[in-house]
C-alpha positions as CSV (number, residue, x, y, z in Angstrom):
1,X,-6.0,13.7,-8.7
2,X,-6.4,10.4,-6.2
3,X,-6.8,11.7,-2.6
4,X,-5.8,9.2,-0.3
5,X,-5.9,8.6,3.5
6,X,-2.4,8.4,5.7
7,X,-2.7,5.7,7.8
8,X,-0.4,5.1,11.5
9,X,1.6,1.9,11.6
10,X,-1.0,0.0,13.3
11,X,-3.3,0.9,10.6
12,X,-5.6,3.6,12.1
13,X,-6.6,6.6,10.6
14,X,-4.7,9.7,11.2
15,X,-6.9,12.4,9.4
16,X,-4.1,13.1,7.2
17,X,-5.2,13.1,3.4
18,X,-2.2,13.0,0.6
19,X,-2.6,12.4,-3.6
20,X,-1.1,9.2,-4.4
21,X,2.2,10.6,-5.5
22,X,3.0,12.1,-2.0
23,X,1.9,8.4,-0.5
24,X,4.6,6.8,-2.9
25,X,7.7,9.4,-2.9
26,X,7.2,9.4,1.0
27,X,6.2,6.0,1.9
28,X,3.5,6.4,4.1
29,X,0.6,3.8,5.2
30,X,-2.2,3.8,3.2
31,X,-5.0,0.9,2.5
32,X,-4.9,-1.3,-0.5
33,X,-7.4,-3.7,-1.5
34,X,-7.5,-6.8,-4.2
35,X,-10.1,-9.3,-4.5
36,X,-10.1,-13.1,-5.5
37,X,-12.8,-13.5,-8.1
38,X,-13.2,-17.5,-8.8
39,X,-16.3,-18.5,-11.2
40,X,-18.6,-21.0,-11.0
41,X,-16.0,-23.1,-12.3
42,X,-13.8,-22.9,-9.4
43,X,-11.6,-20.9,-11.8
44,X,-9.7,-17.3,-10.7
45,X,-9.5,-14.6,-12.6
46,X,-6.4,-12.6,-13.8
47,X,-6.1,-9.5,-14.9
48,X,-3.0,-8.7,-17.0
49,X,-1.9,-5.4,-15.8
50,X,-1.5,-2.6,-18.6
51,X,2.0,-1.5,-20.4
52,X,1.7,1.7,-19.2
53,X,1.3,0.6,-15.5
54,X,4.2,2.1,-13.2
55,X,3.8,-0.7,-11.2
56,X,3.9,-4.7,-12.1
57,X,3.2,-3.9,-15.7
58,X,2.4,-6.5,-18.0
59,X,1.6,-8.6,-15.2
60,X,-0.9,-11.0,-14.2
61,X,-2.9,-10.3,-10.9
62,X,-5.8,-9.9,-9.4
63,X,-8.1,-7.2,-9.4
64,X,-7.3,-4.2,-6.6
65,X,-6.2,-0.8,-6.3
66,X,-5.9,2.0,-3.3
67,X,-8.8,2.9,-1.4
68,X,-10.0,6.9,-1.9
69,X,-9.9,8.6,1.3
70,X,-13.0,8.9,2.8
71,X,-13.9,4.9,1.4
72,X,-13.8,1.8,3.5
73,X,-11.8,-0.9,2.2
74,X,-15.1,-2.5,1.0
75,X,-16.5,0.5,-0.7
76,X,-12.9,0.7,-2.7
77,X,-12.7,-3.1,-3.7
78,X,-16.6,-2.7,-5.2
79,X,-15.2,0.5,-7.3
80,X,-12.1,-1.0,-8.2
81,X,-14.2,-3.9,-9.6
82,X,-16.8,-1.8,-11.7
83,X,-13.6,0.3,-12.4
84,X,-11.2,-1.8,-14.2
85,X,-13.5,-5.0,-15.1
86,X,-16.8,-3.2,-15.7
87,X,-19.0,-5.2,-13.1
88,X,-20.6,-4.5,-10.7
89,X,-20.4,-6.6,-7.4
90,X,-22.7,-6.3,-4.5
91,X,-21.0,-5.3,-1.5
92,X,-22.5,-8.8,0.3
93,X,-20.8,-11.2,-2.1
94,X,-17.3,-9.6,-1.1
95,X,-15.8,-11.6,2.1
96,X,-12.6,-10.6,3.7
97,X,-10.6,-13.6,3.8
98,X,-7.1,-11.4,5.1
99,X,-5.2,-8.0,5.8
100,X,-1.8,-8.1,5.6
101,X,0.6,-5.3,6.2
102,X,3.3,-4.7,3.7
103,X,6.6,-2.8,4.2
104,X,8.7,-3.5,1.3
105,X,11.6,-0.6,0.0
106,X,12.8,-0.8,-3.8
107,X,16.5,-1.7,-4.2
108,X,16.4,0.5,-7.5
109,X,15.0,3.9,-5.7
110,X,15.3,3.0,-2.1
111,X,11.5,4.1,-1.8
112,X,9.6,2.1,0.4
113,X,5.9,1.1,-0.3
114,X,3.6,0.7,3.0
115,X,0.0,-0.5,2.7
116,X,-2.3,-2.9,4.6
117,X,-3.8,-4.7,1.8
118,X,-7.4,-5.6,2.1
119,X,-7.6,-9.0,0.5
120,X,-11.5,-10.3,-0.5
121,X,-13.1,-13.3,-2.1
122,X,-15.9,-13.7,-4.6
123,X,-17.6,-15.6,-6.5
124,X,-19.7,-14.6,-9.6
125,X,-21.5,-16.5,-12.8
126,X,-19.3,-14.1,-15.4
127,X,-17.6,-15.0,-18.4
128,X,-14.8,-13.4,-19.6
129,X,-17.4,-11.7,-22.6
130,X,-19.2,-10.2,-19.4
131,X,-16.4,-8.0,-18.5
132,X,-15.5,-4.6,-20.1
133,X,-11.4,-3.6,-19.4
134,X,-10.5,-0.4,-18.3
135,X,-7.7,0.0,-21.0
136,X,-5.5,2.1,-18.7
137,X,-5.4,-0.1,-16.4
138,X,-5.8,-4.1,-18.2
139,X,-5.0,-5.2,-21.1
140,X,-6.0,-8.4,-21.0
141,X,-8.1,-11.1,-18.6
142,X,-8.8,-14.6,-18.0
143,X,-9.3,-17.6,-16.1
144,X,-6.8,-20.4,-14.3
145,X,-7.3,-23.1,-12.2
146,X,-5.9,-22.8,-8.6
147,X,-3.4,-25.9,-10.0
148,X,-2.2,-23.6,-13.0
149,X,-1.5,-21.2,-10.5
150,X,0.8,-23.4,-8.4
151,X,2.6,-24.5,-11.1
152,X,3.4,-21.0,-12.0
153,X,5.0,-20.5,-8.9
154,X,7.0,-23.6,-8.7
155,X,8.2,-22.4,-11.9
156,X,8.9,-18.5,-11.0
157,X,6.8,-17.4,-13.3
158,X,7.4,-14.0,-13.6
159,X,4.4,-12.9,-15.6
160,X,2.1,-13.4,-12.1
161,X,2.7,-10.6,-9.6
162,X,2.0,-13.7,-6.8
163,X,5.8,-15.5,-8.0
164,X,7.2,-12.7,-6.3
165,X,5.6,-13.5,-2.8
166,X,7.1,-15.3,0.1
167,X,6.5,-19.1,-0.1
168,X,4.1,-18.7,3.2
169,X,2.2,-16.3,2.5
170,X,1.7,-17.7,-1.4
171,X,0.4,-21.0,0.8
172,X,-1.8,-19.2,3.3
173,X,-3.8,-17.7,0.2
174,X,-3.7,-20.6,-2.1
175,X,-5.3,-22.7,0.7
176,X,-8.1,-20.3,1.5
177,X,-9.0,-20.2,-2.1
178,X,-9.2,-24.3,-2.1
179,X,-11.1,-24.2,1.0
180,X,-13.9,-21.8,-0.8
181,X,-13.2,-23.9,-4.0
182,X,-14.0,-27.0,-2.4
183,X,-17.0,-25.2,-0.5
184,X,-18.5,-23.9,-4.3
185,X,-18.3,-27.8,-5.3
186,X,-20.5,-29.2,-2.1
């Protein structure tokens, strides 16, 4: 069973622990993380979400997950990593670029989902050989360019969980990760 912390609105703490189900059914805060992974290439990687997923399935996203109580965001992005891709990334080459706090409820179930996502960068020498896919979780990765990624976007491209975002925040990220694109090409 995933234990996971209850966080307050402002994202502290409370000392609360709840398995991921209660988190869900009863919308409470919690900590999310998801990391940008761009190779040497200046390439990101995508992960396409498995079948069987509840959430975004047969998607396209980045790698994340919840963070296990007791874990800091950084500690749950590393495991999350070795998790579902099968490498291990040292803590120091993970940089917080943003945390953003999500309220959003579901028009089917009228749940509402609550997190402050943890959002980090990296950049790695991997090939898409190198990795090893958690099947529950992926069932399928590779690589796009931060312009295939726009264009996706522009044309609602449902298959990426980021068509769904706002149009500012989808900016915001996408000019962070040409910013660290640019600074792997200098």
């Amino acid at each position: 069973m995933e234990l996971i912390d209850v966080l307050d609105e402002n994202g502290k703490l409370t000392g609360r622990v709840e398995d991921r189900k209660t988190i869900h059914e009863q919308g409470l805060w919690h900590t999310h993380v998801g990391v940008w992974i761009m190779n040497k290439n200046g390439e990101l990687l995508f992960q396409k979400r498995a079948a069987t997923k509840q959430s975004n399935p047969n998607m396209w996203s980045r790698t994340g997950g919840h963070a296990d109580s007791g874990e800091t965001p950084l500690q749950a992005i590393q495991r999350e990593t070795a998790e579902e891709i099968g490498v291990e990334i040292p803590l120091e080459k993970f940089e917080l670029i943003n945390v953003s706090k999500f309220e959003k409820t579901n028009d089917e179930t009228q749940k509402t989902a609550r997190d402050f996502t943890y959002s980090y960068f990296s950049i790695v020498d991997y090939k898409l050989n190198d990795y090893t896919m958690q099947e529950e979780e992926v069932s399928e990765l590779k690589y796009i360019s931060i312009e295939d990624m726009k264009k996706a976007k522009e044309n609602d491209d449902r298959s990426y969980t980021f068509a769904k975002w706002d149009k500012s925040k989808f900016d915001y990220i996408v000019g962070i990760l040409e910013k660290k694109r640019e600074e792997l090409a200098n």
